[in-house]
PyMOL CGO cylinders between C-alpha atoms (Angstrom):
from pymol import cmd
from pymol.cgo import CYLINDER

trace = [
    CYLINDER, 9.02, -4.32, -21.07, 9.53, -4.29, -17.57, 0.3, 1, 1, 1, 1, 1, 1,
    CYLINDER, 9.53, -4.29, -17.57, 6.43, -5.59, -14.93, 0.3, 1, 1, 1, 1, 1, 1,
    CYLINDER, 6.43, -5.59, -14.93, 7.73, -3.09, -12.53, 0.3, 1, 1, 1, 1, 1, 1,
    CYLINDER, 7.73, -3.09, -12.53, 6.22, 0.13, -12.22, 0.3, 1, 1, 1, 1, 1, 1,
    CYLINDER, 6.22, 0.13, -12.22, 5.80, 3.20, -10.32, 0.3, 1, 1, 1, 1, 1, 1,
    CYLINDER, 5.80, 3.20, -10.32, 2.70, 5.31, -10.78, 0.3, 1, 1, 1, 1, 1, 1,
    CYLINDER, 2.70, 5.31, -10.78, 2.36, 8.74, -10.13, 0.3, 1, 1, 1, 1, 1, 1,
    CYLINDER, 2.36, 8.74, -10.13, -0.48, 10.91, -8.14, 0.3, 1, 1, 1, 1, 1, 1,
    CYLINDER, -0.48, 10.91, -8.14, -0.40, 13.83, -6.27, 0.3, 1, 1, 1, 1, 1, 1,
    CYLINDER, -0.40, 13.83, -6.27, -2.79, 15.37, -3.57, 0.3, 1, 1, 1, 1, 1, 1,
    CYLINDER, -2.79, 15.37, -3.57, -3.51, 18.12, -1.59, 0.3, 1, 1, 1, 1, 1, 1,
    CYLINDER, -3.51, 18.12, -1.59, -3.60, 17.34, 2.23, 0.3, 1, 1, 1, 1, 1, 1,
    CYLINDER, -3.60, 17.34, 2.23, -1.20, 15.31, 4.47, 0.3, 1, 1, 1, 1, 1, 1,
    CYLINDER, -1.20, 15.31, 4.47, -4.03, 13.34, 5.67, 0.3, 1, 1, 1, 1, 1, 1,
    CYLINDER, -4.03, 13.34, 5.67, -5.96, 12.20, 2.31, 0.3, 1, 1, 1, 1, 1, 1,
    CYLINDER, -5.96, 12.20, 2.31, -1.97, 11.40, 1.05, 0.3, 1, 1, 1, 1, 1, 1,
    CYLINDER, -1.97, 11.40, 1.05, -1.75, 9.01, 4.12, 0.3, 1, 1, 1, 1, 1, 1,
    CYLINDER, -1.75, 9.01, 4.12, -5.10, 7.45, 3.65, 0.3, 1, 1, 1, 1, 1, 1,
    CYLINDER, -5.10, 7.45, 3.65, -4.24, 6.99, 0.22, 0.3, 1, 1, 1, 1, 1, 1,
    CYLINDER, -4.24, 6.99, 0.22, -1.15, 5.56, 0.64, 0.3, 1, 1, 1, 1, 1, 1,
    CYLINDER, -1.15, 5.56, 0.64, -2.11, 3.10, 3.61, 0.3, 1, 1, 1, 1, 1, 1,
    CYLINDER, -2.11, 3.10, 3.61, -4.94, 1.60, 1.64, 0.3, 1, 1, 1, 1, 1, 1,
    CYLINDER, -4.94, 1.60, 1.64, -3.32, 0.77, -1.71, 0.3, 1, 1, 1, 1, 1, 1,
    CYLINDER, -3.32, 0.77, -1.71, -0.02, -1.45, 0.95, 0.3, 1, 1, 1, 1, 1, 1,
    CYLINDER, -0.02, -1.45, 0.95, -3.10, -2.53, 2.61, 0.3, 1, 1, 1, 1, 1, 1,
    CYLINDER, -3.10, -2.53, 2.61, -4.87, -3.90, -0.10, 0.3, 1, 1, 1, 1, 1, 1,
    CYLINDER, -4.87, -3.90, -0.10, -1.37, -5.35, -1.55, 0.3, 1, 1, 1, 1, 1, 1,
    CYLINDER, -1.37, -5.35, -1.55, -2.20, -2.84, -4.93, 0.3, 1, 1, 1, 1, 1, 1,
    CYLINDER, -2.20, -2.84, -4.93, 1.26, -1.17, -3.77, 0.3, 1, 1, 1, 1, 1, 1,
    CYLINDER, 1.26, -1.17, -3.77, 4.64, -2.76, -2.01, 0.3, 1, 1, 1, 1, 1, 1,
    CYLINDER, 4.64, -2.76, -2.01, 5.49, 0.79, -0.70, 0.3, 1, 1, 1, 1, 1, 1,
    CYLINDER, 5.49, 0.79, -0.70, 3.97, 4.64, -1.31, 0.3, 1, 1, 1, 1, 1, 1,
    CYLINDER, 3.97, 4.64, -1.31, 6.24, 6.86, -0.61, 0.3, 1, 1, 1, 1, 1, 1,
    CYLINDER, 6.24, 6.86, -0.61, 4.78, 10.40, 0.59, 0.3, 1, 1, 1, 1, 1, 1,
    CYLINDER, 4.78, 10.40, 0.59, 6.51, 13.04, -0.74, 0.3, 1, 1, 1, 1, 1, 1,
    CYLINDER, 6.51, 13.04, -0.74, 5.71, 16.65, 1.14, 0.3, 1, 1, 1, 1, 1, 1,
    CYLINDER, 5.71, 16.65, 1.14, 6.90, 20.11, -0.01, 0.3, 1, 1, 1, 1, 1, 1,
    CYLINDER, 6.90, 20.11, -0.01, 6.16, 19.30, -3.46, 0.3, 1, 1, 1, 1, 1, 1,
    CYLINDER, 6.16, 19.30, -3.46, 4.80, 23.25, -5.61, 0.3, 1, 1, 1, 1, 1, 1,
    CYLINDER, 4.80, 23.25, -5.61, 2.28, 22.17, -8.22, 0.3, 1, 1, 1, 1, 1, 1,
    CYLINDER, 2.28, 22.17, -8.22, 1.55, 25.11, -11.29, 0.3, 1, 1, 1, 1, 1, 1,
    CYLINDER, 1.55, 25.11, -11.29, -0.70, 23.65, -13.78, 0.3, 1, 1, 1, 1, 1, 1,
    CYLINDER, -0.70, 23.65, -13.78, -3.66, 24.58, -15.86, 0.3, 1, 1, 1, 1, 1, 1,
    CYLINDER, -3.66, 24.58, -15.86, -7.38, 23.85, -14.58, 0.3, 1, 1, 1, 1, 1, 1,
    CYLINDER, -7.38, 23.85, -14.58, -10.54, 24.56, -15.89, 0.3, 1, 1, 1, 1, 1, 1,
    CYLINDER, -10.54, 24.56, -15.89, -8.76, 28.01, -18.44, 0.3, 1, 1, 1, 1, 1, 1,
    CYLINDER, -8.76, 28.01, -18.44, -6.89, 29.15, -15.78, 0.3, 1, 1, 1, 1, 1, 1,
    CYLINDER, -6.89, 29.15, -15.78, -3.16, 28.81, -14.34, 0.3, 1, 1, 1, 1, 1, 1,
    CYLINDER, -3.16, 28.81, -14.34, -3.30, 27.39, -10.53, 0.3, 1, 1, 1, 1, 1, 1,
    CYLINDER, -3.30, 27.39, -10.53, -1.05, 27.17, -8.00, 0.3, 1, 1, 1, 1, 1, 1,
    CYLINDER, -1.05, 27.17, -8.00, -1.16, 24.35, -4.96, 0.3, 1, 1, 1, 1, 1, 1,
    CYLINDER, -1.16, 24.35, -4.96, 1.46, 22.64, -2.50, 0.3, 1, 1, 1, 1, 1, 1,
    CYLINDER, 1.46, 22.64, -2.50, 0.61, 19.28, -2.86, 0.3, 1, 1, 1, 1, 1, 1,
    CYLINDER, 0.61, 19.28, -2.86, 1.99, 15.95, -1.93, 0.3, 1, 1, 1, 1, 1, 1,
    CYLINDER, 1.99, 15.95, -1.93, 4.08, 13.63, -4.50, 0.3, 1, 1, 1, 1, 1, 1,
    CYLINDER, 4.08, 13.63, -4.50, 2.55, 9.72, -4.31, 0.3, 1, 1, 1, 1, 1, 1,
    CYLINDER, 2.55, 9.72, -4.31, 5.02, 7.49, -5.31, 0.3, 1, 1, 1, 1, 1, 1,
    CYLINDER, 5.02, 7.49, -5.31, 3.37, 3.93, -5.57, 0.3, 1, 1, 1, 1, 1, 1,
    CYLINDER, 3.37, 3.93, -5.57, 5.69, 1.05, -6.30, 0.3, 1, 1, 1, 1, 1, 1,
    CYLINDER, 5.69, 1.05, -6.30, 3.76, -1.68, -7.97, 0.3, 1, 1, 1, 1, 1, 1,
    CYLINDER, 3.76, -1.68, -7.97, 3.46, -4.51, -10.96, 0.3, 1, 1, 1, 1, 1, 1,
    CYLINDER, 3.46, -4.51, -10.96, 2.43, -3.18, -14.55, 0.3, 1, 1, 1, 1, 1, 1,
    CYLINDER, 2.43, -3.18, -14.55, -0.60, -5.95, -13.92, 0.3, 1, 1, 1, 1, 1, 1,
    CYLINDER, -0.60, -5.95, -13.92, -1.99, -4.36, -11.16, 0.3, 1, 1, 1, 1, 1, 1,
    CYLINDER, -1.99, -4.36, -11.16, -1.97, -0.93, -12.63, 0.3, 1, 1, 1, 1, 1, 1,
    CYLINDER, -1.97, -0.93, -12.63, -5.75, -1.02, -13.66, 0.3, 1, 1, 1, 1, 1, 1,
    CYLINDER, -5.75, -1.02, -13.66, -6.53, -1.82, -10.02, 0.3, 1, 1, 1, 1, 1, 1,
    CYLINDER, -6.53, -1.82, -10.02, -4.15, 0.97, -8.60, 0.3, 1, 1, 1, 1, 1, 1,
    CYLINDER, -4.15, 0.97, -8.60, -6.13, 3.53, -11.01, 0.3, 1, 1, 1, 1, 1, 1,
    CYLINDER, -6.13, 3.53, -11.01, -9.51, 2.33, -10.08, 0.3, 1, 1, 1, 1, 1, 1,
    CYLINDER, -9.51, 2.33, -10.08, -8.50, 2.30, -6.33, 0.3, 1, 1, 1, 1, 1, 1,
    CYLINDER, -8.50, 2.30, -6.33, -7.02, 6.03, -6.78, 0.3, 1, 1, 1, 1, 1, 1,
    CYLINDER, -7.02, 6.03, -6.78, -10.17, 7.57, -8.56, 0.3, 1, 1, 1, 1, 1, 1,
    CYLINDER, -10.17, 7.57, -8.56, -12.50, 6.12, -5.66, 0.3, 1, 1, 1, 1, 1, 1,
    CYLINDER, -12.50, 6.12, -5.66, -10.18, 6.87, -3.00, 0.3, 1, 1, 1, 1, 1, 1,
    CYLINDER, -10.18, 6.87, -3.00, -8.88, 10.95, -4.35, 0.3, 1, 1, 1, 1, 1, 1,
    CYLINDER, -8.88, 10.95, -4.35, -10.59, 13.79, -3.67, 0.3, 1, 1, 1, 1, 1, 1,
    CYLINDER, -10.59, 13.79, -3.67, -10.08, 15.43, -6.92, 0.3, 1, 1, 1, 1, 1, 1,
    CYLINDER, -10.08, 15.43, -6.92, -11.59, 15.43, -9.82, 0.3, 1, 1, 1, 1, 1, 1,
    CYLINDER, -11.59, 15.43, -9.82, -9.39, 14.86, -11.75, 0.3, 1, 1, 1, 1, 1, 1,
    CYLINDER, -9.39, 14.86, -11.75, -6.48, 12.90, -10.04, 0.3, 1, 1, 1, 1, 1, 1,
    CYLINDER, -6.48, 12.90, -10.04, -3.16, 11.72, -12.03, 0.3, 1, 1, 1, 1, 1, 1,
    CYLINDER, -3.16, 11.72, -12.03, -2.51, 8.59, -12.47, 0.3, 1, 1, 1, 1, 1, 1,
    CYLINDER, -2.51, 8.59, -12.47, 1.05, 8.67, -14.75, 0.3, 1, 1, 1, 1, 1, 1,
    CYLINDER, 1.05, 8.67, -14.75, 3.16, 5.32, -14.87, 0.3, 1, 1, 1, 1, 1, 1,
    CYLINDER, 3.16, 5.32, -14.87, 6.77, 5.38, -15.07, 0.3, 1, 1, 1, 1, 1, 1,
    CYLINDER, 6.77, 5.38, -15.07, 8.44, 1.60, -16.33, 0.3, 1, 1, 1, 1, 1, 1,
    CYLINDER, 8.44, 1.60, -16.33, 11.22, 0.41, -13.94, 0.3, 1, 1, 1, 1, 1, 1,
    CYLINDER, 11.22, 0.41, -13.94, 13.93, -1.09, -16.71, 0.3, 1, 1, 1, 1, 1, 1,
    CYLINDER, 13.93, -1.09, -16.71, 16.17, -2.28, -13.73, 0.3, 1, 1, 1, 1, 1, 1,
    CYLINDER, 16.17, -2.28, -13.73, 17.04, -2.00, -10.34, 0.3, 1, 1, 1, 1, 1, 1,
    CYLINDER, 17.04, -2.00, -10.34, 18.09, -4.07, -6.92, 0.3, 1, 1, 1, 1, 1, 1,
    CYLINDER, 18.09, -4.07, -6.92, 17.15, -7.78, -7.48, 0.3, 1, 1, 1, 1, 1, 1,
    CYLINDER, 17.15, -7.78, -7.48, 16.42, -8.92, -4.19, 0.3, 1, 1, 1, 1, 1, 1,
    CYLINDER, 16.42, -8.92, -4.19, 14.64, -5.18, -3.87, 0.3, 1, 1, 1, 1, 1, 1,
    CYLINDER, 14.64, -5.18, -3.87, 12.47, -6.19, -7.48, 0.3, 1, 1, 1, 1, 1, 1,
    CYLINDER, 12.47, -6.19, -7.48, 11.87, -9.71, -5.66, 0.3, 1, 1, 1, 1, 1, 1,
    CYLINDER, 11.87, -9.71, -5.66, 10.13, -7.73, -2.88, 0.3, 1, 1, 1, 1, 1, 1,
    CYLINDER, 10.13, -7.73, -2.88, 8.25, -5.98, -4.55, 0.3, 1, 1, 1, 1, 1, 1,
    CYLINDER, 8.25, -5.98, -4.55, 6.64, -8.50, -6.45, 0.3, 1, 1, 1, 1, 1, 1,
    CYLINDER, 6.64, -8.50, -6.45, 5.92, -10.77, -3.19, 0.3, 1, 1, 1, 1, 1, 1,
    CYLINDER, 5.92, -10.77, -3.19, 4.44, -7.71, -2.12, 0.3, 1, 1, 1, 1, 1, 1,
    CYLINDER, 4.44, -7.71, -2.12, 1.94, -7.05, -4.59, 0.3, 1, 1, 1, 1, 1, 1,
    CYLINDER, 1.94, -7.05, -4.59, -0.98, -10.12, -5.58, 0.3, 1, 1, 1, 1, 1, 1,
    CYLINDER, -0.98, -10.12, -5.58, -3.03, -10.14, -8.22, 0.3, 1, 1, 1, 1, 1, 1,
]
cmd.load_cgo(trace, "trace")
């Protein structure tokens, strides 16, 4: 199993997305969030279908820090409920991987 991952969110303003994203690279949970706008979210809530433009979170980060990246996201979110889905990287760029995990401490 790979110790590359990206983890999933979403949220609902530019600003909280940036805040977000700034603190996890700051904190070295993250080697890069990408901020992804124009992203249409339909999805049950509470018995009832909703529908929200939101903003795509894509954290690159080590499988070992994941705990930390979830605890970080449900202090930091504004929702609720916020997702927190990981995604295993099974390969990619070498010197890109090597980055990433210089990026990210534990």
């Amino acid at each position: 199993m790979s110790e590359r991952v990206v983890v999933l969110s979403t949220v609902g303003s530019a600003d909280d997305a940036e805040r977000i994203a700034a603190a996890l690279v700051e904190r070295r949970l993250a080697a890069c969030v990408n901020v992804v706008a124009g992203v249409r979210s339909i999805y049950r809530w509470k018995g009832r279908v909703e529908t929200e433009d939101e903003r795509l979170l894509v954290i690159k980060t080590r499988r070992d820090r994941f705990e930390a990246v979830k605890e970080a996201l449900l202090a930091l979110h504004p929702y609720e409920l916020p997702e927190a889905i990981v995604l295993t990287i099974e390969a990619g760029h070498a010197p890109y991987l090597a980055w990433l995990d210089e990026s990210v401490t534990t």
